[in-house]
C-alpha positions as CSV (number, residue, x, y, z in Angstrom):
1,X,95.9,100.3,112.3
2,X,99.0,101.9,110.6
3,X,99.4,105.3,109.2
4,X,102.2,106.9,106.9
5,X,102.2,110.9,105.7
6,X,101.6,111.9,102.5
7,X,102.8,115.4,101.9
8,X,100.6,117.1,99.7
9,X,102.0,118.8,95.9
10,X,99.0,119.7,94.0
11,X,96.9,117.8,95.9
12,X,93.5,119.8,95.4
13,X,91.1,117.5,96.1
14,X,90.1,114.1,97.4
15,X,90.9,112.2,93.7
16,X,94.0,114.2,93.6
17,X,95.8,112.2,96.9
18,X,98.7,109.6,95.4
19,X,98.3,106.0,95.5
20,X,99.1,104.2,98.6
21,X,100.7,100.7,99.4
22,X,101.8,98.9,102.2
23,X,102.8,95.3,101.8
24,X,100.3,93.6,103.9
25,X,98.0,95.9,104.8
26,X,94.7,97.1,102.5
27,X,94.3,101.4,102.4
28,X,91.0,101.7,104.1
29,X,91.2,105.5,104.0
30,X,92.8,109.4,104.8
31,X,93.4,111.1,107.6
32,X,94.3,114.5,108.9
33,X,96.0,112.6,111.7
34,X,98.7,110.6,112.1
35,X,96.3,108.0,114.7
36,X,94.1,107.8,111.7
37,X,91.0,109.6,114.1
38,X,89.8,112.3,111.5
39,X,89.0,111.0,108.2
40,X,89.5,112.8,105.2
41,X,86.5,113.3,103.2
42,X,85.7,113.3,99.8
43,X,84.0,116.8,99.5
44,X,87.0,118.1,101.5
45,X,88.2,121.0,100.3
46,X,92.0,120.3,100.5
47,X,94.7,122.6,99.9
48,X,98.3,122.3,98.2
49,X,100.7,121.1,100.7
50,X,98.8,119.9,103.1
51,X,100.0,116.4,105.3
52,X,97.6,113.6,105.0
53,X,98.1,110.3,106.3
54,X,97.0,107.1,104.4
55,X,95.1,104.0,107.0
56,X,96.1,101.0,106.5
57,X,94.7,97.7,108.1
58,X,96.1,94.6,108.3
59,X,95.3,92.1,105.9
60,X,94.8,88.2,107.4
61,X,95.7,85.3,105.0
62,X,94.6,81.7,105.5
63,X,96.8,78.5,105.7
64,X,95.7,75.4,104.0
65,X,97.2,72.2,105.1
66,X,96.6,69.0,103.3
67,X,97.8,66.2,105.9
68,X,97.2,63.3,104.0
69,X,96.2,61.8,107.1
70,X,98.5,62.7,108.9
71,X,98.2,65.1,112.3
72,X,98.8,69.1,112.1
73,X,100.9,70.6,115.0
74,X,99.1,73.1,117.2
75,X,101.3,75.4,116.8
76,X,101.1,75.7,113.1
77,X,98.6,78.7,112.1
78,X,95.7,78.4,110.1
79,X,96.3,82.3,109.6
80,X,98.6,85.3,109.6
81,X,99.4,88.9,108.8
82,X,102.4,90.2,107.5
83,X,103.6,91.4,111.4
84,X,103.6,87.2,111.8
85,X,106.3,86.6,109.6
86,X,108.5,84.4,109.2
87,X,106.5,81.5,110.8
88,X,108.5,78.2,111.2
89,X,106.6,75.1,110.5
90,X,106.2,72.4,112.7
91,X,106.1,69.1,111.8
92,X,103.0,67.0,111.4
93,X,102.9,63.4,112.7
94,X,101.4,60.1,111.3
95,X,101.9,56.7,112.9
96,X,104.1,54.8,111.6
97,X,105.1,57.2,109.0
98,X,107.8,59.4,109.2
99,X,107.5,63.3,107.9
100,X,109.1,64.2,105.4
101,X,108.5,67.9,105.1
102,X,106.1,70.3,103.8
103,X,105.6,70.7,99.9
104,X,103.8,73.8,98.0
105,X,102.3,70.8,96.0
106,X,100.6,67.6,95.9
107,X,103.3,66.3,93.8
108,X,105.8,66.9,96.5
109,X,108.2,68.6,93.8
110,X,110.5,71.0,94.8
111,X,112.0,71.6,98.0
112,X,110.2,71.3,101.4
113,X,109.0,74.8,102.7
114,X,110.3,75.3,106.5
115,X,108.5,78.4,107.1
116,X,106.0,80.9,106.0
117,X,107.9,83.9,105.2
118,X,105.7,85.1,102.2
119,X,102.4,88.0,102.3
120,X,99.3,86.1,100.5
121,X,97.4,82.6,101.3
122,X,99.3,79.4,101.6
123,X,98.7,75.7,100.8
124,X,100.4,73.4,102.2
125,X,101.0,69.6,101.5
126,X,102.4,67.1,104.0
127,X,104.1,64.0,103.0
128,X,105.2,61.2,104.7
129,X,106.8,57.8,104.2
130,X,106.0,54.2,105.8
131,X,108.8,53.1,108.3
């Protein structure tokens, strides 16, 4: 969990508390503490000026790989947050092939992706060549 103040300016009620965002992370709530322990309510009567923190959990995003028969390496995740990043890839394996990278499409277009470093889901497409 992660917290960040909000100092209030014509905040008078619940609706009235600004918009949060965190990169990363999904707003699950208020608080009138900075650990995130005592929720703010929405029949709260709150008053101008007062500090409220906004809660924020981290969100987890998936990794697809496509290996084309090939092998994944164990260390490669199959998810991550945002506190994960960057993530160098590993190479995958195939016998008798040799890797040529990871591709953010089936066509292979573009250049190979050596690490995660962006906040969402990822797809992932080896290729490899015969030796």
């Amino acid at each position: 969990m992660k917290t960040d103040a909000i100092v209030g300016s014509n905040i008078m009620d619940y609706a009235s508390i600004p918009v949060a965002v965190q990169t990363g992370y999904t707003l699950t709530g208020w608080a009138y503490d900075s650990a995130g322990t005592l929720p703010v309510g929405a029949l709260d009567n709150i008053t101008d000026g007062l500090t409220v923190y906004a809660v924020f959990a981290l969100v987890t995003y998936t990794v697809t790989y496509t290996l084309n028969s090939g092998t994944n390496d164990v260390a490669n995740p199959a998810t991550f947050d945002v506190t994960d990043l960057p993530i160098t890839l590993e190479d995958a394996t195939y016998a008798d092939h040799t890797f040529d990278g990871w591709f953010a499409n089936a066509e292979f277009t573009g250049d190979a992706v050596t690490a995660i470093s962006v906040v969402g889901n990822v797809a992932l497409f080896a290729k490899f060549t015969d030796i």
